[in-house]
VOGU-3710 file (C-alpha; in Angstrom, 3 decimals, decimal comma):
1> xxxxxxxxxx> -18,972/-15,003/23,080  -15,728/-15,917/21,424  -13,627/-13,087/21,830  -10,125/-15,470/21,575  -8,583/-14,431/25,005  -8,710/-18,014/25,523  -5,584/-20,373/24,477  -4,481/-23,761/24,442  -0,729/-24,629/25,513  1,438/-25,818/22,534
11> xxxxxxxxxx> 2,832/-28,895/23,310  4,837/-28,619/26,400  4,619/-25,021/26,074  8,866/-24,674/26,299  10,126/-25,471/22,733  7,960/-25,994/19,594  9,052/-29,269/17,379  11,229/-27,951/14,236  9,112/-26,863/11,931  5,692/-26,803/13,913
21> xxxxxxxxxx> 3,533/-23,289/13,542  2,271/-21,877/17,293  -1,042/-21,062/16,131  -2,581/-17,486/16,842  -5,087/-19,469/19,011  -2,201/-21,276/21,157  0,552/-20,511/23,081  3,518/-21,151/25,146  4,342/-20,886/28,485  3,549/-17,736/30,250
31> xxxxxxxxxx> 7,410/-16,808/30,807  7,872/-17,374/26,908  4,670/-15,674/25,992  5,905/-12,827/27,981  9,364/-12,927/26,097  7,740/-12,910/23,075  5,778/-9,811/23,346  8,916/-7,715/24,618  10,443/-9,117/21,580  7,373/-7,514/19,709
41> xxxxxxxxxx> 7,533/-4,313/21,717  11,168/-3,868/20,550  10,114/-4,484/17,042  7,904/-1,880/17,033  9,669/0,547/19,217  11,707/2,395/16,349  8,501/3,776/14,927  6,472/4,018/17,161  8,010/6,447/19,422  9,581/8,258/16,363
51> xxxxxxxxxx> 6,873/9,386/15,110  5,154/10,934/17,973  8,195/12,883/18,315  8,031/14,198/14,855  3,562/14,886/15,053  4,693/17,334/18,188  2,929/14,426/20,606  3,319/12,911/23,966  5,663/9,397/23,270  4,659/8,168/26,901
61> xxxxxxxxxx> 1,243/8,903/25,448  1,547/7,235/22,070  3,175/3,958/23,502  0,248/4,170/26,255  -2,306/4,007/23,800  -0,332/1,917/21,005  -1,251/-1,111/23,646  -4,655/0,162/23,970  -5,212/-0,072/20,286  -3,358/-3,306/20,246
71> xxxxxxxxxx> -6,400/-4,999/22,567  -8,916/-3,428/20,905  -7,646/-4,850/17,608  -7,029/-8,333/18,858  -10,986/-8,079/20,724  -12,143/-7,439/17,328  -10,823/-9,443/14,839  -11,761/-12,433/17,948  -7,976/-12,855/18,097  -7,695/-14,447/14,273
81> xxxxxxxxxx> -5,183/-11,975/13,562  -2,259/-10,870/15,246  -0,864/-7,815/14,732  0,687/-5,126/17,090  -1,183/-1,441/16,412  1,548/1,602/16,299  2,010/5,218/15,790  1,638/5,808/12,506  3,934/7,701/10,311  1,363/8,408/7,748
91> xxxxxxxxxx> 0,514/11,254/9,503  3,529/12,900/9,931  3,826/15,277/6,726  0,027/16,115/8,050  1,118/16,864/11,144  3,633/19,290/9,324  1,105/20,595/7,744  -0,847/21,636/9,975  1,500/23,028/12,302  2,536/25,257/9,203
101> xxxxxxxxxx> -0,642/26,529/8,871  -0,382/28,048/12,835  -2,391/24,368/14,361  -1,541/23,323/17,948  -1,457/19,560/19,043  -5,125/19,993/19,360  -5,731/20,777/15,943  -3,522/17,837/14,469  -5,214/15,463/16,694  -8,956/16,743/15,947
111> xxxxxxxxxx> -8,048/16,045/12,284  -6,568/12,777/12,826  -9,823/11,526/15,046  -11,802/12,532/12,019  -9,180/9,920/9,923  -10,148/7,541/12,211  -13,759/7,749/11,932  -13,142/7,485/8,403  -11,353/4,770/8,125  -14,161/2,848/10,570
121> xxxxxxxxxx> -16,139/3,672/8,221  -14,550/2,566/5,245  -13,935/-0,628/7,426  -17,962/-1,281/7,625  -18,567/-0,574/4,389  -15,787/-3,305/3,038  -17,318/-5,393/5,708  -21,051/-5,073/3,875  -20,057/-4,904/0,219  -16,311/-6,341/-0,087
131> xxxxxxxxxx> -12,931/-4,970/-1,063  -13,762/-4,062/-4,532  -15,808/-0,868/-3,589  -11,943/0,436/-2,658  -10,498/-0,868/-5,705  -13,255/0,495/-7,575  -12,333/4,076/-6,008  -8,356/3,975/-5,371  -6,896/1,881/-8,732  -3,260/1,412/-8,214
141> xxxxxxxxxx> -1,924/4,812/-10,253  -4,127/6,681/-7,175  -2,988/5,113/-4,461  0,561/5,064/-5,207  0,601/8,938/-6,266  -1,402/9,492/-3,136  1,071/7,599/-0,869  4,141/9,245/-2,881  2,807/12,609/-2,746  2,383/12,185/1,284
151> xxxxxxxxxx> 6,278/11,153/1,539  7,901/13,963/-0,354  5,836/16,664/1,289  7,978/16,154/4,406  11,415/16,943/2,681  10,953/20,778/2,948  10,261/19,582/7,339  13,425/17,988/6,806  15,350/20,194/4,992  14,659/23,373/6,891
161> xxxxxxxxxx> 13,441/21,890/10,243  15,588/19,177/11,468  19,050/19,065/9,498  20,317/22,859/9,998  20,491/22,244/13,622  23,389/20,128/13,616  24,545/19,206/10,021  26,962/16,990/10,450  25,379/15,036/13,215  22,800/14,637/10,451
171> xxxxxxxxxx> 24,980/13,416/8,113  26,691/10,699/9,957  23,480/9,525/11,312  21,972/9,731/7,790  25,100/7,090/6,354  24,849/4,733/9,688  21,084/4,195/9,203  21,484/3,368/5,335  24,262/1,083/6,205  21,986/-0,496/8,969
181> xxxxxxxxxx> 19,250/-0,908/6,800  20,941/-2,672/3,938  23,715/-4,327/5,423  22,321/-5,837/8,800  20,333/-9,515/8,551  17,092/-10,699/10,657  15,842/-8,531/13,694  18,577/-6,274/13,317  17,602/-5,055/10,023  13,630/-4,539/11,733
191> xxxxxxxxxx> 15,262/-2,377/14,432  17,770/-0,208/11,667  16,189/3,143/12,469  15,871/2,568/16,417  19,845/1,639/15,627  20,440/4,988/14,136  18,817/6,835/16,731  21,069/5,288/19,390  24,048/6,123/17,410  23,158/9,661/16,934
201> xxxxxxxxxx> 22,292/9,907/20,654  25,946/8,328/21,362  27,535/10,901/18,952  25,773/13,901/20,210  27,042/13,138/23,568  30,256/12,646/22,509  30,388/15,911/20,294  29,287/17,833/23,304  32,185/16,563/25,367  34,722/17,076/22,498
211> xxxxxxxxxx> 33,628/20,709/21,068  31,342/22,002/23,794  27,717/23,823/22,505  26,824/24,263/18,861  25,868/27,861/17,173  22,512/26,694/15,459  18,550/27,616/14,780  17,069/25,592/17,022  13,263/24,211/15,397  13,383/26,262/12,506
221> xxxxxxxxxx> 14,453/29,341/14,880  17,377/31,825/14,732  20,679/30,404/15,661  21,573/30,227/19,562  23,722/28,088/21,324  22,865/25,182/22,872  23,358/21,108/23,422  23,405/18,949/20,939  21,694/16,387/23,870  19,826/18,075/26,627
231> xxxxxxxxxx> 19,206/15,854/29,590  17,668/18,657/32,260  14,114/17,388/31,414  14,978/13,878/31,717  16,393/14,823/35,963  12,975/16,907/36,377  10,707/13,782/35,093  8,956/11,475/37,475  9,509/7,856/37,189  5,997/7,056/37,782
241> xxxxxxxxxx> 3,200/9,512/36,067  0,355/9,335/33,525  1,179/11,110/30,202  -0,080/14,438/29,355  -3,892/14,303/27,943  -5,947/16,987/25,820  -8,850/17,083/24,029  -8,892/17,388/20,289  -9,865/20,544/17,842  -11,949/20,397/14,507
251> xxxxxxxxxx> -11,137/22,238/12,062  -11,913/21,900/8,408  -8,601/23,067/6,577  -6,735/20,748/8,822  -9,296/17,815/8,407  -9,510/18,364/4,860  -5,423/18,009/4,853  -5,218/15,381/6,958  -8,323/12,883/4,930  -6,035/11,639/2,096
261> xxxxxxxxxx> -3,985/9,622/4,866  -7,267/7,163/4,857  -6,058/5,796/1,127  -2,739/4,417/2,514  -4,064/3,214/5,918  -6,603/1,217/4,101  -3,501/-0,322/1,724  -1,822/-0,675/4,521  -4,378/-2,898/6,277  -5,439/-4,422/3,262
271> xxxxxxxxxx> -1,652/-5,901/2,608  -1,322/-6,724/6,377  -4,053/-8,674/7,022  -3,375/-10,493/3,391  0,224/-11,537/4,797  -0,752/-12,889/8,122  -3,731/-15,018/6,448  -0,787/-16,421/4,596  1,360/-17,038/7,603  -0,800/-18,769/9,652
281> xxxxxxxxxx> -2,954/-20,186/6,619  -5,979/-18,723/7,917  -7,779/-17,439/5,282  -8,746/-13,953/6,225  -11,414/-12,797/3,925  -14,100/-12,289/6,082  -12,169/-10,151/8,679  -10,386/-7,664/6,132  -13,143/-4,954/6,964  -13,110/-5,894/10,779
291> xxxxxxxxxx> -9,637/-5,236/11,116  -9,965/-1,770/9,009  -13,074/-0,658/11,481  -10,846/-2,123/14,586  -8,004/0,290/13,101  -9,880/3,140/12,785  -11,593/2,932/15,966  -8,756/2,803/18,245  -7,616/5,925/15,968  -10,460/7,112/17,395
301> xxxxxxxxxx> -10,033/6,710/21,070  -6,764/7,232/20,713  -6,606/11,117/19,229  -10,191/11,577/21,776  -7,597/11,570/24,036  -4,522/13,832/22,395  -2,633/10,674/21,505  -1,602/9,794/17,954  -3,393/7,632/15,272  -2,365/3,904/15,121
311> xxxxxxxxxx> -1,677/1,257/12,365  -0,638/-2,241/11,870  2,616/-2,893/12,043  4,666/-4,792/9,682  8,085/-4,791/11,948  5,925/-7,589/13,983  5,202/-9,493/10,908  9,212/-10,137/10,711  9,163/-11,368/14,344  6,672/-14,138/13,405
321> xxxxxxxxxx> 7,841/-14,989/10,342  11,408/-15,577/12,170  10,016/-17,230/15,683  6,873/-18,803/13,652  5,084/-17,998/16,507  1,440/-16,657/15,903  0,135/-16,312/19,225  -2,303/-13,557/19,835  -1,400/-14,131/23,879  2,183/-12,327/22,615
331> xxxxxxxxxx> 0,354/-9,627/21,553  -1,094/-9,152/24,786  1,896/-9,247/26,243  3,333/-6,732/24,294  0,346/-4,216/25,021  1,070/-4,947/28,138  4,183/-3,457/28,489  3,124/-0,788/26,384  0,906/0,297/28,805  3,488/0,434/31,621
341> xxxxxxxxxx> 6,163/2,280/29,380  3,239/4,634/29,057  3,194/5,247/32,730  7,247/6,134/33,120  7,410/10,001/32,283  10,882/9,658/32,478  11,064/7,629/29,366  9,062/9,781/27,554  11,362/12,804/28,710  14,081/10,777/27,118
351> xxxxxxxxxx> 12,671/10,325/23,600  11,836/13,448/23,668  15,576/14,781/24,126  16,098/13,170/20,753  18,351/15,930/19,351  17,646/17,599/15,530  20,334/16,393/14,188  19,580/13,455/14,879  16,294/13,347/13,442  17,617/14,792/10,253
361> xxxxxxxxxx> 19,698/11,710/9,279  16,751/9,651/10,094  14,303/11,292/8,630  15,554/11,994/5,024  15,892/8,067/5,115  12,780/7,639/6,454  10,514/10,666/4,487  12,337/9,183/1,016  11,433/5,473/2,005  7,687/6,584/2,629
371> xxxxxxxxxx> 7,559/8,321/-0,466  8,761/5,201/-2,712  6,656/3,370/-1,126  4,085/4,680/-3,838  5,905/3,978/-6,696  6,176/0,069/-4,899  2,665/-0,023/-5,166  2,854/0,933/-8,960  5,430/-1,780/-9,602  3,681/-4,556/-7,523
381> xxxxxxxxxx> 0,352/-3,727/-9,785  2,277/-3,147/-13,312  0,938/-0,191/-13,768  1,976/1,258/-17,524  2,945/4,899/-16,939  3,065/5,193/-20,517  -0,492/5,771/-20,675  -1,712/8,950/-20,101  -5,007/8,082/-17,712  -2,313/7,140/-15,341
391> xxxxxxxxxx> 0,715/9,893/-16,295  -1,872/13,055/-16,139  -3,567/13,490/-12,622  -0,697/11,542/-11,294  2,073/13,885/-12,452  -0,173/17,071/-11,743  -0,775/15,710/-7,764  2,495/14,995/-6,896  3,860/18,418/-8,646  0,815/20,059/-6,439
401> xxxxxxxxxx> 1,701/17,997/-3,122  5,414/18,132/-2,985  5,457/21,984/-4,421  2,889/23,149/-1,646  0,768/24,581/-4,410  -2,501/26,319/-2,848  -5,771/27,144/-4,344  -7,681/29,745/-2,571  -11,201/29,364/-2,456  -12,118/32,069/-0,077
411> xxxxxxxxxx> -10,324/34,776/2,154  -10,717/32,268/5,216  -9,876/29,009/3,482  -7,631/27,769/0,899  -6,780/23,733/-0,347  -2,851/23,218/-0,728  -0,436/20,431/-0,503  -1,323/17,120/0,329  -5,129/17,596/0,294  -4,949/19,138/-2,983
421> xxxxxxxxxx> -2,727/17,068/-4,554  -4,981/14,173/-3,213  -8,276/15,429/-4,708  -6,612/15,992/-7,735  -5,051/12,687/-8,383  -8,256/10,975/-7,414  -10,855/13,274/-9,233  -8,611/13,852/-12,374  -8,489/10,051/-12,619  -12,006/9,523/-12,467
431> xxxxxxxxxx> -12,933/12,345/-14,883  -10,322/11,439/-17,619  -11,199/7,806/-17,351  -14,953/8,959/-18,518  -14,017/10,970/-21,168  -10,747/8,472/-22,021  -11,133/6,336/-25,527  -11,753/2,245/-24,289  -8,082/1,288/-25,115  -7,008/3,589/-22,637
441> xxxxxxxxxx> -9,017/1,909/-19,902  -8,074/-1,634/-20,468  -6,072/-2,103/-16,974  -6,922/-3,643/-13,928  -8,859/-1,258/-11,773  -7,178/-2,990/-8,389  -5,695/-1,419/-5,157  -2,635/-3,300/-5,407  -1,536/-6,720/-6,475  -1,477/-8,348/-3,194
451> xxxxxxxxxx> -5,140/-7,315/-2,440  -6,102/-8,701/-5,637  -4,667/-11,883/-5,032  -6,348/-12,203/-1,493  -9,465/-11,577/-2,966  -9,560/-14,401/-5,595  -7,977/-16,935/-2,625  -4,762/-17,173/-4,043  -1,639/-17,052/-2,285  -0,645/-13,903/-3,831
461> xxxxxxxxxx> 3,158/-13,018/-3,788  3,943/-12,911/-0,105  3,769/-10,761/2,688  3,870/-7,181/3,438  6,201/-5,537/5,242  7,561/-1,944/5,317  10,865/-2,948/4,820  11,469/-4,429/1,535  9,278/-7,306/1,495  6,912/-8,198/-1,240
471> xxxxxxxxxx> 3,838/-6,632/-0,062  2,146/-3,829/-1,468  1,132/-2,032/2,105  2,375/1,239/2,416  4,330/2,033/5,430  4,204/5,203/6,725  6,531/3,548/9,048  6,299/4,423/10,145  10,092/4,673/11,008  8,352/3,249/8,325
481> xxxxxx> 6,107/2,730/9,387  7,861/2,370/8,457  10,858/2,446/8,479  9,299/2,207/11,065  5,396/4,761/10,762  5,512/3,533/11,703
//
């Protein structure tokens, strides 16, 4: 069985000719191949230990299992596409969520495992009948609204959370990551929220020399003193140690919040796996539901185990495109030492001293960029907003998710927020479009433009990427995500 964990050396394996392509089923030398995927870990670093931070999860834990994931992605797809598997930010504003409503870490994770079996199975079934049973489901105007509405629901964690505990730490955090993202070129510009959080680890530290402890609500708390940057954990933490692990908790309010995350992880994958069939010029038809299914079952292990959900990551897309170096044996590399950050408790002890002030600068960059995200899709597929099949249910679920409006169905249960802002983008859509007179349905019922293209075998209009490339694929980067999900 084929399961491409087999390579052959490209040319002498030191430097490829200028111009030449290291396929994904070559590589380099071992010492280079090894270089490579530390290259990719750094890529995907500023996400992917962001956003465990902001779910409430272990980071040792998340960048533990983020190489799991990676090799059980790779295994699947038979190594025909490479692609790095992180934390992904989607889930944050669930997270949120579900802490809001009184859930522990086992609560957010037993709704996120239930993601991942979803998405699995939304992998099979594109695997069996082809992408068009999504489009069919999620046109543009729903997955857009869906992936807007999931954005702007965090400002309120933001706003209330993460920002009052030091302000202007915030602040000058907030204006060095913007100026980081737009004005740095190449791998900097991937890395512009890990950037940020350095600086506002630098400037906390500083600020605590200069003015001593800060007068502020701590989490959401009443107002105490403390550090702006508190070290004691990081002194108490072993240097060698597996993570913390817990089983996860089902419950339906949380599931049912958490569910609408499956429309942008399917996007997401959908736009990834279009861009690296166009960077290698592998066409990649025939493993778009394998690497959906391969997604949502490391999800799956993954939460089994109290660690976050994963996603491709588009931050490793930029390292290719700039090394042109496809190698899945990179990739390996880079779960690799994944797995071996995973095992330094001390590490995680020091991303999780990342102060609030911090992560309120980065994260009303970060929330805002995952919420435009959806109206990317939108322009990507030309959808007319002028008509009101799209205006209606997408209006009234993005009013519903970023407001926090709640129905309650019963004393014990009650739909608010994301989830019903979700269900009523998706079913308002549907049930208009029956009722609708024919001119209003002449549009293309697509998930996005770059999906379409892939499906017809045309090059489509370039690759996804979380940070301003031409892809439709939502981030959730993410420190997306993006920025980074991721």
């Amino acid at each position: 069985m084929n399961l491409g964990v087999r390579w052959t050396l490209h040319g002498d394996g030191r430097n490829p000719a200028p111009g030449a392509v290291v396929r994904p089923d070559e590589r380099l030398s071992w010492p280079r191949t090894a270089g490579l995927g530390a290259q990719h870990v750094v890529a995907m670093f500023g996400a992917s230990f962001v956003a465990p931070v902001l779910m409430g999860l272990d980071p040792n834990l998340a960048i533990m299992m983020s190489g799991v994931a990676t090799m059980i992605f790779l295994l699947a797809t038979r190594g025909r596409v490479p692609s790095y598997l992180g934390c992904s930010l989607s889930f944050v504003g669930v997270a949120a969520a579900i802490r809001a409503g009184g859930g522990d870490s086992a609560t957010v994770t037993g709704a996120v495992l239930v993601v991942g079996a979803a998405l699995f199975l939304a992998g099979l079934a594109v695997q069996r009948f082809g992408a068009r049973i999504i489009h069919a489901a999620m046109p543009p105007i729903v997955t857009g609204a869906v992936v807007m509405l999931i954005g702007f629901n965090l400002a309120p964690v933001t706003a209330s959370t993460y920002w009052p505990q030091d302000q202007w730490t915030a602040l000058l955090t907030m204006l060095f990551t913007g100026l980081a993202v737009v004005c740095l070129r190449g791998f900097l510009s991937r890395i512009a929220i890990f950037l940020g959080l350095v600086f506002g680890y630098l400037l906390s530290w500083v600020l605590d020399r200069v003015f001593g402890k800060i007068h502020s609500p701590l989490g959401g708390g009443e107002a105490v003193d403390h550090w702006r940057l508190d070290f004691s954990a990081v002194g108490r933490a072993d240097w060698i140690g597996l993570p913390s692990f817990h089983g996860p908790s089902f419950e339906w309010s949380a599931i049912l919040v958490a569910l609408p995350v499956v429309i942008a992880l399917i996007a997401e994958n959908a736009g990834h796996v279009k861009a690296v069939g166009e960077m290698t010029g592998d066409p990649l038809d025939d493993k778009l539901g394998t690497a959906i299914a391969a997604d949502g079952a490391a999800s799956v292990l993954s939460t089994a185990v109290g660690g976050p959900p994963n996603t491709t990551y588009s931050e490793n897309i930029g390292v290719m495109a700039a090394t042109r170096v496809y190698s899945t044996a990179a990739y390996w590399a880079a779960a690799g030492f994944a797995l071996l950050f995973g095992l330094c408790p001390k590490f995680g002890a020091v991303v999780a001293a990342i102060p609030g002030g911090v992560l309120g600068g980065i994260t009303v960059i970060l929330y805002g960029m995952i919420g435009l995200l959806g109206a990317q899709i939108w322009i990507n597929a030309k959808v007319d907003l002028s008509n009101p099949l799209n205006l209606v249910p997408a209006a009234a679920g993005i009013v519903i998710g970023v407001g926090g409006v709640s129905l309650k169905i019963t004393d014990s249960f009650e739909l608010g927020g994301i989830a019903l802002g979700t269900i009523v983008v998706i079913t308002g859509y549907h049930v208009l479009r029956a009722f609708a007179p024919a001119h209003l349905k002449e549009q293309r019922p697509l998930l996005d433009e770059g999906t379409s293209a892939y499906d017809s075998g045309s090059a489509g209009s370039g690759p996804a990427t979380r940070d301003g490339g031409k892809g439709p694929g939502p981030a959730t980067g993410d420190g997306g995500k993006s920025g980074g999900e991721r």
